[in-house]
Backbone bond lengths (Angstrom), bond angles and torsions (degrees), N, CA, C in turn:
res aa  C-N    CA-C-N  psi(-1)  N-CA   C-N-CA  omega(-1)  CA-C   N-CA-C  phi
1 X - - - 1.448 - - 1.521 109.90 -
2 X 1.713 111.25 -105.73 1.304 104.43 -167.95 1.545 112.27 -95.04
3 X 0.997 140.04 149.24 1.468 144.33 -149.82 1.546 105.34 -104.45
4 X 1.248 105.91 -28.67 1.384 98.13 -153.41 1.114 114.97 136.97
5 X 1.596 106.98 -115.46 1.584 119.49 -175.48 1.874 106.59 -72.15
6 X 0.930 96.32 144.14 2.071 90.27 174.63 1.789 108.80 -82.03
7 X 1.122 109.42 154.50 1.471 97.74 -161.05 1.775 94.93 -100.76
8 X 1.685 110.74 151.89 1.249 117.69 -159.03 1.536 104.16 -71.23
9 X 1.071 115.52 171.02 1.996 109.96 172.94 1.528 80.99 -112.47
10 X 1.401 97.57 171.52 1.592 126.75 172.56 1.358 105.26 -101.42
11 X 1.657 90.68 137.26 1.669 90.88 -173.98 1.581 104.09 -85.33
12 X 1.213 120.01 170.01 1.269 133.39 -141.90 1.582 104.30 -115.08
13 X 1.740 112.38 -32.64 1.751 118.15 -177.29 1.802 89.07 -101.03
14 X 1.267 86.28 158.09 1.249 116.33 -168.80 1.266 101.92 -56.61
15 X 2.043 116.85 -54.30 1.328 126.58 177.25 1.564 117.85 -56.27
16 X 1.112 108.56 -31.20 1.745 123.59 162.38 1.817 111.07 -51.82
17 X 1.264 104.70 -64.55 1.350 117.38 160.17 1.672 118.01 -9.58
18 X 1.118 71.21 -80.26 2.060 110.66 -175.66 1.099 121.21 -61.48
19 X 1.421 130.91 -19.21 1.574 152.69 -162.61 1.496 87.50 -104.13
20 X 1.744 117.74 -52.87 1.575 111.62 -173.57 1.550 108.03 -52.02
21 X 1.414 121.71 -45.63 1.123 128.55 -148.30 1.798 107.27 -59.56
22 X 1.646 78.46 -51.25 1.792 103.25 -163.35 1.756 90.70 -71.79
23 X 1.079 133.54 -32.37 1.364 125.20 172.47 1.585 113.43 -59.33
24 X 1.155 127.31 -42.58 1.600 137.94 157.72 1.500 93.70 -21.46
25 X 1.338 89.14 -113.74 1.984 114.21 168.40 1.464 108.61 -2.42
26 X 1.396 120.96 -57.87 1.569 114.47 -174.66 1.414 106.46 -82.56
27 X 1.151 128.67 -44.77 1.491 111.87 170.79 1.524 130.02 -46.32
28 X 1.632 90.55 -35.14 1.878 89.10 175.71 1.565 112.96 -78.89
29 X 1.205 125.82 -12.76 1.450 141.64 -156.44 1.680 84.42 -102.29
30 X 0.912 120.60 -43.19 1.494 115.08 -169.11 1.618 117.56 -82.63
31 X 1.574 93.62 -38.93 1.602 106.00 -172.97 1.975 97.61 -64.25
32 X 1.331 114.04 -30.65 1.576 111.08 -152.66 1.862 86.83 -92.30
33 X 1.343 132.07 -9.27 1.370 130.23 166.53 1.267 119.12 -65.64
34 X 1.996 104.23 -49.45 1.623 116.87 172.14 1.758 98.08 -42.34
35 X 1.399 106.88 -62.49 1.113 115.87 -161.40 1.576 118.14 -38.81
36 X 1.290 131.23 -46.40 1.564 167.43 168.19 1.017 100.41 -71.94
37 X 1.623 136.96 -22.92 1.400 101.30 178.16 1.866 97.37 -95.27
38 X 1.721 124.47 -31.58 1.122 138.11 -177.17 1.783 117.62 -38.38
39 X 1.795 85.40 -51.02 1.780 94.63 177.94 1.525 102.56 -85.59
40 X 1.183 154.48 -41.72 1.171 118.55 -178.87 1.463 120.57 -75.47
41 X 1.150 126.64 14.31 1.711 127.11 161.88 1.308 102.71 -108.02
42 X 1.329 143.16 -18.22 1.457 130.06 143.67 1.290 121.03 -56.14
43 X 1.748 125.83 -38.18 1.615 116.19 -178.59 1.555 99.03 -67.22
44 X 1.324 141.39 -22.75 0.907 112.79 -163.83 1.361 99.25 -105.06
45 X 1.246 141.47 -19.50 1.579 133.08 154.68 1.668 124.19 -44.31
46 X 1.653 101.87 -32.35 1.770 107.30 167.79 1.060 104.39 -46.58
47 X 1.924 106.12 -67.32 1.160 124.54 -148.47 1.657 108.93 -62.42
48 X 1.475 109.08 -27.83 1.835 102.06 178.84 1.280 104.07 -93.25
49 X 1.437 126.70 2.08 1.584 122.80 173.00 1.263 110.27 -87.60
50 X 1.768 124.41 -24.71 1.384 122.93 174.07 1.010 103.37 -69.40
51 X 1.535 138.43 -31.27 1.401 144.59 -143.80 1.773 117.21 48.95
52 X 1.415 87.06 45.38 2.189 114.35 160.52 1.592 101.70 -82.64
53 X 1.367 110.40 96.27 1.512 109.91 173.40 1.487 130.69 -81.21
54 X 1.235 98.55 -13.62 1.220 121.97 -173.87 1.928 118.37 -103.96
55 X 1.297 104.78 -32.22 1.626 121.85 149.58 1.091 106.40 -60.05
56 X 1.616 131.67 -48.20 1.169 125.25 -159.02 1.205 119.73 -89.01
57 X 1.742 129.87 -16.43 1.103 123.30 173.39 1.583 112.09 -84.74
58 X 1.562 116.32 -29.32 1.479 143.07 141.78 1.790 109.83 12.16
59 X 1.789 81.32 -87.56 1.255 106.71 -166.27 1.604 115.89 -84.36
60 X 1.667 118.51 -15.85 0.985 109.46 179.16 1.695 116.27 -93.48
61 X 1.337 97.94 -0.82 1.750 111.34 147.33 1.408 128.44 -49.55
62 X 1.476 112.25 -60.02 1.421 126.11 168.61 1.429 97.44 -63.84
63 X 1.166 135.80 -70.12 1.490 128.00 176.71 1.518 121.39 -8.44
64 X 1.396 105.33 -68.78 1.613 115.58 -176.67 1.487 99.05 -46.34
65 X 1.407 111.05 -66.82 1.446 113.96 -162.99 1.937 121.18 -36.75
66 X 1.627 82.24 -42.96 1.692 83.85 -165.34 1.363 89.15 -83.11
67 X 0.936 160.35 -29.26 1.744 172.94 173.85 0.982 96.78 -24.55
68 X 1.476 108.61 -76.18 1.859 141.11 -174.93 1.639 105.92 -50.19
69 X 1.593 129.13 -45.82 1.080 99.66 -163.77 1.728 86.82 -112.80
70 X 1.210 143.56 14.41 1.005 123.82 136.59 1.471 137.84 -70.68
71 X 1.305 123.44 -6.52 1.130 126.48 167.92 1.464 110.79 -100.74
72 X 1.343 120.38 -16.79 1.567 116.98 164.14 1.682 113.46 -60.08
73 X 1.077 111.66 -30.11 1.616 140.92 -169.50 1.590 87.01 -68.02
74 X 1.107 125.87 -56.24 1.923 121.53 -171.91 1.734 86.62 120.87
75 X 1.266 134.79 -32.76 1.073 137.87 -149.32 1.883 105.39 -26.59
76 X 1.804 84.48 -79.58 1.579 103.96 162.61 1.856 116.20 -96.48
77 X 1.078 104.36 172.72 1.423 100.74 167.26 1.327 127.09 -70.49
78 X 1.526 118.98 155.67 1.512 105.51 172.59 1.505 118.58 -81.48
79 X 1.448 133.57 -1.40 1.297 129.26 161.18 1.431 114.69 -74.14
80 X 1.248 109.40 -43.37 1.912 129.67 163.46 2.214 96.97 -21.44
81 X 1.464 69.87 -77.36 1.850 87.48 -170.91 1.610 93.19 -58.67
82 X 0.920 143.45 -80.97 1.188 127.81 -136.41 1.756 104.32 -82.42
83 X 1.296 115.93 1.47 1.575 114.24 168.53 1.560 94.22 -85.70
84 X 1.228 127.79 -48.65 1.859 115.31 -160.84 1.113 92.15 -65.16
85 X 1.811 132.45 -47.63 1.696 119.03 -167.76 1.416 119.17 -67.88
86 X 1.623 118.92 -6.59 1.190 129.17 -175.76 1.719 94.89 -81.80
87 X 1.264 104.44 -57.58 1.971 114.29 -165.26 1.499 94.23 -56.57
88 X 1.281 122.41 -55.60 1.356 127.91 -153.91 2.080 102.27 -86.08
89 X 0.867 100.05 -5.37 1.447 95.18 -179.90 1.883 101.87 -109.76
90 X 1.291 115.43 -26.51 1.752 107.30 151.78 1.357 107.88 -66.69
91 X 1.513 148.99 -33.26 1.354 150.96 -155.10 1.712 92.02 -87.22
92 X 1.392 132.35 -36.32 1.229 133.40 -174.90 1.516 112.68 -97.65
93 X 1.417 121.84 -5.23 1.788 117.96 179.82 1.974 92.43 -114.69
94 X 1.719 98.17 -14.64 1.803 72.85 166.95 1.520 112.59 -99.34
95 X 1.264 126.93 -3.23 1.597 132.32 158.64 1.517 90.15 -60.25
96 X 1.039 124.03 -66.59 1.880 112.87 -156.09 1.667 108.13 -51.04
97 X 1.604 114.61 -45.80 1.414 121.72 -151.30 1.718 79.49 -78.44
98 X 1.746 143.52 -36.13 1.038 135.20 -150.84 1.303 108.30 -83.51
């Protein structure tokens, strides 16, 4: 009977068409950003769970970066980004002082 999800119709104008397509494309383009922004705030949670202080300030360098222009992107929010670099950058200056 019912499946679940209801299944999409096909749009009917050409620009409808064309909107599906480019929605494809951005979902995969977007989903593989989530993806990239997820693991580099996990390497650096390893890295302060091993207590690697020096990995960890390392990587939470690269962190910011991709942070910053993934949330310029809309991807995530910019409070999103700038709350994990806040948590994770106390998690990496109390490894240093420890």
């Amino acid at each position: 009977m019912a499946s679940g999800k209801p299944k999409k119709k096909n749009p009917r104008l050409a620009s409808g068409r064309k909107r599906a397509r480019q929605d494809v494309k951005l979902n995969s383009a977007n989903t593989s950003l989530r993806s990239k922004y997820r693991t580099v705030v996990k390497n650096v949670e390893k890295a302060v769970a091993a207590g690697d202080k020096t990995k960890a300030t390392e990587l939470f360098g690269k962190m910011q970066s991709v942070v910053d222009a993934i949330a310029d992107k809309g991807i995530f929010h910019k409070n999103k980004a700038a709350r994990d670099k806040s948590r994770l950058s106390a998690k990496v200056k109390a490894l240093a002082t420890a």
